[in-house]
C-alpha positions as CSV (number, residue, x, y, z in Angstrom):
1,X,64.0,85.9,32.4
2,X,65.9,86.1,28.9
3,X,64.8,88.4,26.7
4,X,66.8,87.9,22.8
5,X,65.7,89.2,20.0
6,X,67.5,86.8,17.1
7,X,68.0,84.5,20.0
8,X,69.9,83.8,23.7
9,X,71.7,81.4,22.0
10,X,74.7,83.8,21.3
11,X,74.3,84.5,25.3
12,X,75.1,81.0,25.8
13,X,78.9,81.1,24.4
14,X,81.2,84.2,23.8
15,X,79.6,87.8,23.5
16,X,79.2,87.7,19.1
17,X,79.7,90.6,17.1
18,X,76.2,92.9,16.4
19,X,74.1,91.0,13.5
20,X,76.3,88.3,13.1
21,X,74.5,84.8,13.7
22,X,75.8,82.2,16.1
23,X,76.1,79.3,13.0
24,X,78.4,82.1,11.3
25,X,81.4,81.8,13.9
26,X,81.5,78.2,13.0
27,X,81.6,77.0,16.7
28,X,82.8,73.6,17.3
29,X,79.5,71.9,16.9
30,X,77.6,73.6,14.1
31,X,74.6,71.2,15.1
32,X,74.6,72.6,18.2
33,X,74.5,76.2,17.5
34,X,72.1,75.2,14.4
35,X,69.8,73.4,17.3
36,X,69.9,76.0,19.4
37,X,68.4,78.7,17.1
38,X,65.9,76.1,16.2
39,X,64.5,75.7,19.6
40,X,64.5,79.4,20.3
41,X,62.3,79.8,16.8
42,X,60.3,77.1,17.6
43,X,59.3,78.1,21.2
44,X,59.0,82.2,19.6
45,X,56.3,80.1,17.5
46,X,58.2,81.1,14.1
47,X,57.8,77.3,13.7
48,X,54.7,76.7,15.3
49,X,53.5,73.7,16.5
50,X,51.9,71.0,14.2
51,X,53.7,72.4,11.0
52,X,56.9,71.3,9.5
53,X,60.1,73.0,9.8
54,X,61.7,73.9,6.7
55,X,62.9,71.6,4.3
56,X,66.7,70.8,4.6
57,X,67.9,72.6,1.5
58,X,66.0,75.4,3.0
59,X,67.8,75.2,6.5
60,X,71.1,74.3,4.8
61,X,71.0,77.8,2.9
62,X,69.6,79.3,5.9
63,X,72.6,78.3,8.2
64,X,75.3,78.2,5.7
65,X,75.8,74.8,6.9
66,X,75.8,71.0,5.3
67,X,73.0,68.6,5.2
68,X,74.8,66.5,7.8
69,X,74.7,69.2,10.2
70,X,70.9,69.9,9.5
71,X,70.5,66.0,10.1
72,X,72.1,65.9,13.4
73,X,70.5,69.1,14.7
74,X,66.8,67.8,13.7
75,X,68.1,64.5,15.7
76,X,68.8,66.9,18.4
77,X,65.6,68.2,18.4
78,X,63.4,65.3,18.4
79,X,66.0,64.0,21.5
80,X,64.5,67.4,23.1
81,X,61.1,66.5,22.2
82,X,60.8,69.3,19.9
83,X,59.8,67.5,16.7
84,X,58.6,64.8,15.3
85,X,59.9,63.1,11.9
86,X,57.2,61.5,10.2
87,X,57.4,59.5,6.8
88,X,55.6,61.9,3.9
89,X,55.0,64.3,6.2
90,X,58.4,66.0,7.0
91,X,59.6,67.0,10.1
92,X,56.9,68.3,12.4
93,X,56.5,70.7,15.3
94,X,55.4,68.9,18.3
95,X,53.0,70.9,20.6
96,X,54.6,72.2,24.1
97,X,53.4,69.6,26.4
98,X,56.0,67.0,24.3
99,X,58.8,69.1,24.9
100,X,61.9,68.0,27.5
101,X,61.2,71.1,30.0
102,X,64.2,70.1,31.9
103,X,66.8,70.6,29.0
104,X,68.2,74.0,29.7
105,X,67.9,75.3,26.1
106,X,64.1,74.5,25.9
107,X,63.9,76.0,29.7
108,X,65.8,79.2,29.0
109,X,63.6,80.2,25.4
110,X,60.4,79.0,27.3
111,X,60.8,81.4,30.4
112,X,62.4,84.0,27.8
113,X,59.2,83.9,25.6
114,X,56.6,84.9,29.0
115,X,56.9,88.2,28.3
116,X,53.5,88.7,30.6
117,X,55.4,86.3,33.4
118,X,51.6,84.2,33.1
119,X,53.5,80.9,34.3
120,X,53.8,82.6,37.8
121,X,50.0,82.5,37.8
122,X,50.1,78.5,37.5
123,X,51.9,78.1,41.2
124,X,51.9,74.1,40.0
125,X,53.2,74.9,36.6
126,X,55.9,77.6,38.3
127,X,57.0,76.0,40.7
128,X,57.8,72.6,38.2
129,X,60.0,75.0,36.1
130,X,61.3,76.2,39.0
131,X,62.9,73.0,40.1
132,X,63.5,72.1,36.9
133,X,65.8,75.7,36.7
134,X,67.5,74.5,39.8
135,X,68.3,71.2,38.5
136,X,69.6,72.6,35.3
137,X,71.9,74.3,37.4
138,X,72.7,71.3,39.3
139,X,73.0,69.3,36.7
140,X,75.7,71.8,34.6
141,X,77.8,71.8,37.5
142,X,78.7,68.5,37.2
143,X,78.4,68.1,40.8
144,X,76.6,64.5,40.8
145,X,76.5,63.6,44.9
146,X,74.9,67.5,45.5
147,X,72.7,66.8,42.4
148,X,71.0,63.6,43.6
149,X,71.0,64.8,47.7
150,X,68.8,67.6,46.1
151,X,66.5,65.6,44.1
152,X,66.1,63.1,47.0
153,X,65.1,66.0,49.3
154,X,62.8,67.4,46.9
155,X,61.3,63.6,46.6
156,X,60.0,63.9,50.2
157,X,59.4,67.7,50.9
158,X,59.4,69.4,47.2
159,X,55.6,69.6,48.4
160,X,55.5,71.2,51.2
161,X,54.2,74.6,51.7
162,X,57.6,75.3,54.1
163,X,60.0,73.9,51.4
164,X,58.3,75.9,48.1
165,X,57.7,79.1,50.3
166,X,55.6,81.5,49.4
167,X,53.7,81.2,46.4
168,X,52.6,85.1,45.6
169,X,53.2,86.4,42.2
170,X,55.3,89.4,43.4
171,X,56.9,86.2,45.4
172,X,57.6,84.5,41.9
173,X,58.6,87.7,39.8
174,X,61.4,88.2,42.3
175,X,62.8,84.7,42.3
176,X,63.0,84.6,38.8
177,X,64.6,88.2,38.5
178,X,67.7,85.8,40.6
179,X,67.4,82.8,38.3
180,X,67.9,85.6,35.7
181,X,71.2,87.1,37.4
182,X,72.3,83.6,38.1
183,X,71.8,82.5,34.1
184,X,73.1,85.5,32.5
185,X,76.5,85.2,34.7
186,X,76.8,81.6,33.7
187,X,76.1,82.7,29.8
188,X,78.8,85.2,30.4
189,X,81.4,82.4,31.5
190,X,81.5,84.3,34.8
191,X,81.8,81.9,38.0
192,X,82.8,84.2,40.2
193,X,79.8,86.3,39.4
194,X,77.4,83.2,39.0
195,X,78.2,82.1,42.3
196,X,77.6,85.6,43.9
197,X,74.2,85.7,42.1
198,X,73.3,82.0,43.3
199,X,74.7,83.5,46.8
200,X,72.3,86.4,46.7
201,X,69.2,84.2,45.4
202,X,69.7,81.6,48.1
203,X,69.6,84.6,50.8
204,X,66.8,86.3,49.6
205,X,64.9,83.2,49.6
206,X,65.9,82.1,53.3
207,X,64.7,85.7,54.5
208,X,61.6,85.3,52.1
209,X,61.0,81.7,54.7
210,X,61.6,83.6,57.8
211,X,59.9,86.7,57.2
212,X,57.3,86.0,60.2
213,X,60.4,86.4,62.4
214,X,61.2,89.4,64.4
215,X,64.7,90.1,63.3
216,X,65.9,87.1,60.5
217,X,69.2,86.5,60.3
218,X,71.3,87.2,57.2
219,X,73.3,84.3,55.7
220,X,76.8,85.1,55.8
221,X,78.9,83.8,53.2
C-alpha cells in the first residue's frame, strides 16, 4: 500500500522538502518522528530482527537529536513491541510476531514493505490486518461509540464468509489499492478527500457482496 523510499514517515505530517529528513524539521515531538523512522528501518529489515539497534551516541549523531530523545523513542518502541531492552545485551530487535500490528505506524511500514502483496495469499493473515487497518481508522477518528459498535459486530460475524466477502487475491489487491487512497488522503491532512476515498472503498466493497445480483444497487452518498 505505501511505498517510501527513506520512509512514509514524512507522509504522515506536512509534505517535507526533497532529502531533508523528518527529525530535521524539528517537529513537536522529536521522539516521535525519531520512532517513526525507527520502525520503518526496522520493518525494511535495516535493523533486523534479533540484533541490536545502534548504540545511543550512534542514533544521537544519526538524528541530530539528544540522548533524552533517543530514550523516549526506544521506550516507544518497546511500547510497540518492536524491541526489547536487555541488560548487557543492548537494545534488541524483536522478531515480527512480537510486534503491536494494530498500531498504525507498524501497520502502515508492514503492508508498505509487501512489495509481492504475499499477505493476500494468507486469507487469515489478510484479513487480521485488514481489520486491524479498519480499526486504525476507527480508532484515529476519535469516534469512540462507532469504534466499539464495529468491534462488537466484528465479535459475532467478523467470521463469516458474508461479512469478510470474497477472499480472492484479485479480491484483496483491490481493497487494499482503497485502504491505500484512504491512507495517503489522511497523510495528506485531506478530510474531504479521505472521506471520498473511504466513500468509494465502502461502495466497491458492497457491489463486491452483491455481485450474484442481477442489477446491484449503487450506494448513494
Amino acid at each position: 500500500m505505501l511505498r517510501p523510499d527513506v520512509g512514509s514517515a514524512a507522509r504522515r505530517g506536512a509534505v517535507r522538502p526533497a532529502g531533508e529528513p523528518a527529525w530535521v524539521r524539528r517537529p513537536a515531538t522529536l521522539a516521535k518522528a525519531v520512532t517513526a523512522e525507527l520502525v520503518e528501518r526496522i520493518v525494511r529489515g535495516v535493523h533486523p530482527s534479533g540484533t541490536p539497534l545502534p548504540p545511543e551516541p550512534v542514533l544521537c549523531e544519526t538524528f541530530s537529536v539528544s540522548r533524552t530523545v533517543v530514550r523516549e523513542a526506544v521506550k516507544i518502541l518497546q511500547e510497540k513491541g518492536l524491541v526489547q531492552v536487555r541488560q548487557g545485551a543492548g537494545t534488541m530487535v524483536t522478531p515480527p510476531m512480537m510486534w503491536d500490528m494494530l498500531d498504525e505506524l507498524v501497520l502502515a511500514a508492514t503492508i508498505d514493505m509487501d512489495e509481492s502483496l504475499g499477505i493476500l495469499d494468507d486469507h487469515v493473515a489478510y484479513a487480521d490486518l485488514d481489520r486491524a487497518f479498519h480499526d486504525t481508522i476507527m480508532q484515529a477518528s476519535g469516534n469512540r461509540i462507532a469504534r466499539g459498535v464495529v468491534r462488537a459486530l466484528e465479535s459475532q460475524v467478523g467470521n463469516t464468509a458474508r461479512y469478510t466477502g470474497k477472499t480472492e487475491r484479485a479480491q484483496c489487491v483491490a481493497s487494499n489499492q482503497g485502504h491505500r487512497r484512504i491512507y495517503e488522503r489522511i497523510a495528506a491532512q485531506d478530510p474531504d478527500g479521505a472521506a471520498d476515498a473511504m466513500f468509494r472503498h465502502i461502495t466497491e466493497a458492497w457491489l463486491v457482496r452483491r455481485s450474484t445480483s442481477s442489477a446491484p444497487v449503487r450506494l448513494q452518498r
